[in-house]
PDB file as gemmi writes it, atoms N, CA and C in Angstrom:
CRYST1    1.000    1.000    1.000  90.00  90.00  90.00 P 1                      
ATOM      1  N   UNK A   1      91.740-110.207  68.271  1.00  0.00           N  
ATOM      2  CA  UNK A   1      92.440-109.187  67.514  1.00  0.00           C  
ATOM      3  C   UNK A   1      92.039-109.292  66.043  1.00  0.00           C  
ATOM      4  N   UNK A   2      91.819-108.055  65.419  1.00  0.00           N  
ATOM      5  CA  UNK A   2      91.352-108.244  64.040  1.00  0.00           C  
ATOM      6  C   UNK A   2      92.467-108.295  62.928  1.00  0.00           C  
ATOM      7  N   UNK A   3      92.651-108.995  62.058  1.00  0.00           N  
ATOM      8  CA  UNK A   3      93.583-109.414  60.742  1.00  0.00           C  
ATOM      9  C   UNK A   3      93.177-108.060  59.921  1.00  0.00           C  
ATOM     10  N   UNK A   4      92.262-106.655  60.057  1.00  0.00           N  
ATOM     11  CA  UNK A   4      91.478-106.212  58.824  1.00  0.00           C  
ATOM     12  C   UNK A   4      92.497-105.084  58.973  1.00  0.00           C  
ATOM     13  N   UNK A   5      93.051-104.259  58.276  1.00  0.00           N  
ATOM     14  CA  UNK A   5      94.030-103.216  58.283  1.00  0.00           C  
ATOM     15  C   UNK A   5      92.875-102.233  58.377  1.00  0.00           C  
ATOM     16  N   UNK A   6      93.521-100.645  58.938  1.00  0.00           N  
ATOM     17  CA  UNK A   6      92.144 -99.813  59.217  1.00  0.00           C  
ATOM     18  C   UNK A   6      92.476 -99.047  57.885  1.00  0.00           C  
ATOM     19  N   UNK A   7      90.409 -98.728  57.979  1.00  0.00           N  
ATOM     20  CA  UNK A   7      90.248 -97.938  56.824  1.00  0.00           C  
ATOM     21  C   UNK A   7      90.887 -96.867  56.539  1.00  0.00           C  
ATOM     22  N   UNK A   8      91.807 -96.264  55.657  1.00  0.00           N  
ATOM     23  CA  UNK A   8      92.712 -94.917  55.431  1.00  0.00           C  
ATOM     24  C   UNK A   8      92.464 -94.302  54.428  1.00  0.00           C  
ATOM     25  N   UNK A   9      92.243 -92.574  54.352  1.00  0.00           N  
ATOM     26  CA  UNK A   9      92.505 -91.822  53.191  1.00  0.00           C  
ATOM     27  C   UNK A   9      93.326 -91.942  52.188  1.00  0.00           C  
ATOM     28  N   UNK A  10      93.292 -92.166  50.594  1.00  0.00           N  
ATOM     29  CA  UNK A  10      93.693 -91.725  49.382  1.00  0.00           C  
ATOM     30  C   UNK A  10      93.802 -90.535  48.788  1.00  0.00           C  
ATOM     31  N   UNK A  11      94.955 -89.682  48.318  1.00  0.00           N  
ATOM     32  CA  UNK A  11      94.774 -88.819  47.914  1.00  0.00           C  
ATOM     33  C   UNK A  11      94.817 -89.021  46.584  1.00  0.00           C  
ATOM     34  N   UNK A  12      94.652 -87.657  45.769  1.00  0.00           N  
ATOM     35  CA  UNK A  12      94.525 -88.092  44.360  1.00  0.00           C  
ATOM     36  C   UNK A  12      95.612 -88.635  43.634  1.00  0.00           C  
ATOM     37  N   UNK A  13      96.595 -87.941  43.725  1.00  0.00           N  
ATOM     38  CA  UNK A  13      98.207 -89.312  42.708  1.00  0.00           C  
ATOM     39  C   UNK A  13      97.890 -90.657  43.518  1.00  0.00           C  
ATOM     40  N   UNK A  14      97.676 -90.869  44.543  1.00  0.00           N  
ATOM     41  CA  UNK A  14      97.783 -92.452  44.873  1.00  0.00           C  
ATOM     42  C   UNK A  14      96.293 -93.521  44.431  1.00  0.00           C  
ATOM     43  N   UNK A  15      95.169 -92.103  44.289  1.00  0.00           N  
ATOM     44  CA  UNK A  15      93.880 -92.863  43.583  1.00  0.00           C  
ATOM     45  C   UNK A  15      94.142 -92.949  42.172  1.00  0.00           C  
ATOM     46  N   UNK A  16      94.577 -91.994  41.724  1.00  0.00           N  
ATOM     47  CA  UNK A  16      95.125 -92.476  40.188  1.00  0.00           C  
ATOM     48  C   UNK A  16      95.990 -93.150  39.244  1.00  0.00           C  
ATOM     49  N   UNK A  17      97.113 -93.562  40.609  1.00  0.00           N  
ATOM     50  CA  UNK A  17      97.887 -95.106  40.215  1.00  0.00           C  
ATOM     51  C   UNK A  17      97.024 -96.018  40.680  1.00  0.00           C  
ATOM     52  N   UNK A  18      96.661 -96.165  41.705  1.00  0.00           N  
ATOM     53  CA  UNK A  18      96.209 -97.039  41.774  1.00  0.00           C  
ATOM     54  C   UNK A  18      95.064 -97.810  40.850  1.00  0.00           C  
ATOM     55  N   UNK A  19      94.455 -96.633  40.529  1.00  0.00           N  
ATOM     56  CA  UNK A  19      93.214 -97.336  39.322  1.00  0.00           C  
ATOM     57  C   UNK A  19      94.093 -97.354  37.754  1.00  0.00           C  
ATOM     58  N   UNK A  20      94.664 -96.680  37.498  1.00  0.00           N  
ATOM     59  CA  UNK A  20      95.230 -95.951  36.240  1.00  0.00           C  
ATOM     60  C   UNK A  20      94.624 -95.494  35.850  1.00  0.00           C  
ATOM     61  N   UNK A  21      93.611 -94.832  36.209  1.00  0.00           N  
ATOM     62  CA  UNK A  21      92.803 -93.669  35.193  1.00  0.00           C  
ATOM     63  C   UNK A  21      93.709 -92.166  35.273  1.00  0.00           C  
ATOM     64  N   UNK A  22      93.380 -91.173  34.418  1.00  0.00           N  
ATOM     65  CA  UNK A  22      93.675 -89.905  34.141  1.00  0.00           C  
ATOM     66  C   UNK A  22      92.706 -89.415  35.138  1.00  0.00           C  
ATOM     67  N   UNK A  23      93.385 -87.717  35.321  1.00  0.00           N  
ATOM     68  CA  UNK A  23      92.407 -87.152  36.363  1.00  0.00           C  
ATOM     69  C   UNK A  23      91.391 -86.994  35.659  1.00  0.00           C  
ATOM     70  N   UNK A  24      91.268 -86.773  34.375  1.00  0.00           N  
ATOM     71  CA  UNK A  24      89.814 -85.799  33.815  1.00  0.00           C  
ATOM     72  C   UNK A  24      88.823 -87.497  33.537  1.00  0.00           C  
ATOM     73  N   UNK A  25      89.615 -88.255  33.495  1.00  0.00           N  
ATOM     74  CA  UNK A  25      88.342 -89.566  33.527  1.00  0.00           C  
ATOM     75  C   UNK A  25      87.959 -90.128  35.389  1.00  0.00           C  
ATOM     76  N   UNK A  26      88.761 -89.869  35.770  1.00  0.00           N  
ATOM     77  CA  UNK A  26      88.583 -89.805  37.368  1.00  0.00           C  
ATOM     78  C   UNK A  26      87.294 -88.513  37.520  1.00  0.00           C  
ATOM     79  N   UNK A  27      87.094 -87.927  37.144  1.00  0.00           N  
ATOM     80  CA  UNK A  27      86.467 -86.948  37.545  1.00  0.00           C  
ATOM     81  C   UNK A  27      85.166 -86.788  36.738  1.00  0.00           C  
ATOM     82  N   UNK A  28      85.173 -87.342  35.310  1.00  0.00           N  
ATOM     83  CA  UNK A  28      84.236 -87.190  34.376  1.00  0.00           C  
ATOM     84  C   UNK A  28      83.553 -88.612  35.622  1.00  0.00           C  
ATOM     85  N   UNK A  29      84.069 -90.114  35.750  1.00  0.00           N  
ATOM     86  CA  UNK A  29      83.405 -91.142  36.187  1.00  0.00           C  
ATOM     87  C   UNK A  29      82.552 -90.770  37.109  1.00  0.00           C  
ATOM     88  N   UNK A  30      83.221 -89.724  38.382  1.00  0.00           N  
ATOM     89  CA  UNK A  30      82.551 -89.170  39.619  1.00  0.00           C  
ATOM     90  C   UNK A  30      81.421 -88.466  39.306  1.00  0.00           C  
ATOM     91  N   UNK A  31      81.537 -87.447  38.089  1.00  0.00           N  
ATOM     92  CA  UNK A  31      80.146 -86.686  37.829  1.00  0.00           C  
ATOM     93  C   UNK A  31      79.196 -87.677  37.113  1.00  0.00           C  
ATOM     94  N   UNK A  32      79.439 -88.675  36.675  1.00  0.00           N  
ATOM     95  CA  UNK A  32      78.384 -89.872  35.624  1.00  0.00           C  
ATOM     96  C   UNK A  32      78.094 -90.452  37.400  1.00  0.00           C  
ATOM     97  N   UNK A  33      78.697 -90.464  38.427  1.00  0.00           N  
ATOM     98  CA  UNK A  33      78.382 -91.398  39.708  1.00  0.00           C  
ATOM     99  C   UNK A  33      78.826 -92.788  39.588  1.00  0.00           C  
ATOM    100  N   UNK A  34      79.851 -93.292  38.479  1.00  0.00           N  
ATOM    101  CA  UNK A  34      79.935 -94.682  38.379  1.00  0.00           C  
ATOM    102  C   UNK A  34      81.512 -94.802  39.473  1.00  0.00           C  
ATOM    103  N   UNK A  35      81.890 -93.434  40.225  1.00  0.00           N  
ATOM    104  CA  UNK A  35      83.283 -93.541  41.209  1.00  0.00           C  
ATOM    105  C   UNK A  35      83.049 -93.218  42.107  1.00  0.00           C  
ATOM    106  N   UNK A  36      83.383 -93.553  43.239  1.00  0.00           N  
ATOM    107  CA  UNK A  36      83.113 -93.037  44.541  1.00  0.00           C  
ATOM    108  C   UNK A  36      83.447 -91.423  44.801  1.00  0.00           C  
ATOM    109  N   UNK A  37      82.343 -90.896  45.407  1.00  0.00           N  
ATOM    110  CA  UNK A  37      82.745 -89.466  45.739  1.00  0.00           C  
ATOM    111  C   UNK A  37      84.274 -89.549  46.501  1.00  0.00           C  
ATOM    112  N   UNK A  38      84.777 -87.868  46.430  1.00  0.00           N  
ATOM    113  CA  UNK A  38      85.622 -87.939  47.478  1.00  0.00           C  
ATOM    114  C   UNK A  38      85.363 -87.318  48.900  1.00  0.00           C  
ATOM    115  N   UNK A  39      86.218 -87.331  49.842  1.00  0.00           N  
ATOM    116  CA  UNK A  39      85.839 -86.524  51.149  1.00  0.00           C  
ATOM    117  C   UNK A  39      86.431 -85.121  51.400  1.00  0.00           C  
ATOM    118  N   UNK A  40      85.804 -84.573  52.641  1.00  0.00           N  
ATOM    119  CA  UNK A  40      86.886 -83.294  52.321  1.00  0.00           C  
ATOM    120  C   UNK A  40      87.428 -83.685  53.798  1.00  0.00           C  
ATOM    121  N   UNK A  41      88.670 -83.213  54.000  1.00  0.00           N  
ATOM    122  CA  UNK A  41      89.640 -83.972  55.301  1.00  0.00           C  
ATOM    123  C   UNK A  41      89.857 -83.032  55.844  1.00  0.00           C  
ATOM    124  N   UNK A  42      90.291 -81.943  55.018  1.00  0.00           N  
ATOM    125  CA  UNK A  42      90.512 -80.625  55.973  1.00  0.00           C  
ATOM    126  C   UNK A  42      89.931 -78.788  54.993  1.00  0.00           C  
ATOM    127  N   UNK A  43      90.348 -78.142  55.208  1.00  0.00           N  
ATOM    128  CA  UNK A  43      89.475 -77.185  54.251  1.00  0.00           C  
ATOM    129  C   UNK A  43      89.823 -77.451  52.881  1.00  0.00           C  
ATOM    130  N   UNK A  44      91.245 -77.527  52.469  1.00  0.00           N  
ATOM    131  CA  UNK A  44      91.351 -77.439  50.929  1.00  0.00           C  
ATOM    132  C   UNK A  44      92.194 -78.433  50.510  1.00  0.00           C  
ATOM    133  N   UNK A  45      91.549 -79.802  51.480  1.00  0.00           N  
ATOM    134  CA  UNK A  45      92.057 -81.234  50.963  1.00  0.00           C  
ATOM    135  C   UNK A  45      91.117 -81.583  51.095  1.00  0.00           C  
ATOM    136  N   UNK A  46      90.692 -83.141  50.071  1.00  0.00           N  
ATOM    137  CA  UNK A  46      89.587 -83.973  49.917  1.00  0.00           C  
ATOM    138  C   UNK A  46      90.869 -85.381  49.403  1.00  0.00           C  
ATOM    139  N   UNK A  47      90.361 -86.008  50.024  1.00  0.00           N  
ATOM    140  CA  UNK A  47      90.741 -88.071  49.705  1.00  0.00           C  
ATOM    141  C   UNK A  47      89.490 -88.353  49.492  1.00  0.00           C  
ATOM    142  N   UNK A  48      90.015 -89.980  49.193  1.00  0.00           N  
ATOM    143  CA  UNK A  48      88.728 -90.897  49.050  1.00  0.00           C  
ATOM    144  C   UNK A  48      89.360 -91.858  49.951  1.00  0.00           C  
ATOM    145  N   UNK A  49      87.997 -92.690  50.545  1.00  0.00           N  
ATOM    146  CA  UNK A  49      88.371 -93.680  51.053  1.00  0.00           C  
ATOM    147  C   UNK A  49      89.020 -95.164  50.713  1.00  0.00           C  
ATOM    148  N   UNK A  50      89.895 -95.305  50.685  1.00  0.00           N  
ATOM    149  CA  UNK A  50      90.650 -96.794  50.562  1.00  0.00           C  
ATOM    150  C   UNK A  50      89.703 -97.844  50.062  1.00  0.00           C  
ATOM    151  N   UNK A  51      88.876 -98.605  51.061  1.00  0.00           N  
ATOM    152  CA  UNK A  51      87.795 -99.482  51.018  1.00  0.00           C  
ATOM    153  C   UNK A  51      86.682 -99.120  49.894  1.00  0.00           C  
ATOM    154  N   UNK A  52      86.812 -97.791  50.068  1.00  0.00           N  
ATOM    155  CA  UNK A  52      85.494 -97.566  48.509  1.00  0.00           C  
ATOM    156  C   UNK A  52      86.252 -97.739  47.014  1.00  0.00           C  
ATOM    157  N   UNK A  53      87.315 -97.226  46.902  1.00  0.00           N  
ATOM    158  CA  UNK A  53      88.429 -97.103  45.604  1.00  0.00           C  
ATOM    159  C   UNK A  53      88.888 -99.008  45.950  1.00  0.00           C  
ATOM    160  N   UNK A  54      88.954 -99.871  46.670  1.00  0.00           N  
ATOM    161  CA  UNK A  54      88.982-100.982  46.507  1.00  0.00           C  
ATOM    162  C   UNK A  54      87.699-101.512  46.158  1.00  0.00           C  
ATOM    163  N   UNK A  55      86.672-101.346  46.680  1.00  0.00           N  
ATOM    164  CA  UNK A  55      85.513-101.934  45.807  1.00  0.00           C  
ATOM    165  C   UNK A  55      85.378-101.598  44.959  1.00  0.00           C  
ATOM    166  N   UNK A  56      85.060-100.062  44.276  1.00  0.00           N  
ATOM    167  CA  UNK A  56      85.153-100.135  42.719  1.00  0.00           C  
ATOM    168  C   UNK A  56      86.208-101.082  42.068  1.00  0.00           C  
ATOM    169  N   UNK A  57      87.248-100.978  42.606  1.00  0.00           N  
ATOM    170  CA  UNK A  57      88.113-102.121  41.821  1.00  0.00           C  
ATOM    171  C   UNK A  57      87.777-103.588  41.354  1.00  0.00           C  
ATOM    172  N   UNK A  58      86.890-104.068  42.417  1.00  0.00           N  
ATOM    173  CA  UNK A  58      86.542-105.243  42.404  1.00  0.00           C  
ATOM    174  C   UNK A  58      85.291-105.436  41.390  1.00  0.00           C  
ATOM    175  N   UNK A  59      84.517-104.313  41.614  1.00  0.00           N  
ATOM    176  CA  UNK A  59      83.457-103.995  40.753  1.00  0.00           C  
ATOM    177  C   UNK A  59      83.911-104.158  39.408  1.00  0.00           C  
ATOM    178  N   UNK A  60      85.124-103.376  39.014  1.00  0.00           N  
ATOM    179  CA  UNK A  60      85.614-103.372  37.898  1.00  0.00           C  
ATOM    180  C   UNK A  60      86.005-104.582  37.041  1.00  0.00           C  
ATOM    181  N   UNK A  61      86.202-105.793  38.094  1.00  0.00           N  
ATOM    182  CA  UNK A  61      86.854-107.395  37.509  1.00  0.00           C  
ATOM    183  C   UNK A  61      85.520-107.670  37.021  1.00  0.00           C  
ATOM    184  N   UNK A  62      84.596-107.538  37.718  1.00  0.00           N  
ATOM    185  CA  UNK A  62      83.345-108.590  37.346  1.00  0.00           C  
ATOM    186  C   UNK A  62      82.478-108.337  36.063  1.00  0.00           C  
ATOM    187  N   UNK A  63      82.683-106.743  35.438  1.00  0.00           N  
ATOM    188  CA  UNK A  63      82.166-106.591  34.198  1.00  0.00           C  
ATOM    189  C   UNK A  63      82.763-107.189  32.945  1.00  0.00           C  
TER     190      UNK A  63                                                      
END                                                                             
């Protein structure tokens, strides 16, 4: 049995507490490519993935 919780969608208020960025720096980072794209889930919703918004995070300690 695996200990790993499954990978789950973020929407945007929960990607933007979670990092604390503002939307327009959330979005400026994505067009520079230094944030993970988002997905589109259904026609006029898009998340990001959990596991990617946690690695940037981690990314983020080491600079």
């Amino acid at each position: 049995m695996s200990t790993e919780s499954p990978d789950r969608f973020l929407r945007l208020a929960d990607v933007l507490v979670r990092t604390g960025l503002k939307r327009s720096t959330l979005y400026r980072k994505m067009r520079e490519g230094s944030f993970p794209r988002q997905h589109r889930i259904a026609e006029r919703c898009v998340a990001w993935r959990d596991s990617d918004v946690r690695k940037w995070m981690d990314e983020q300690k080491r600079l």
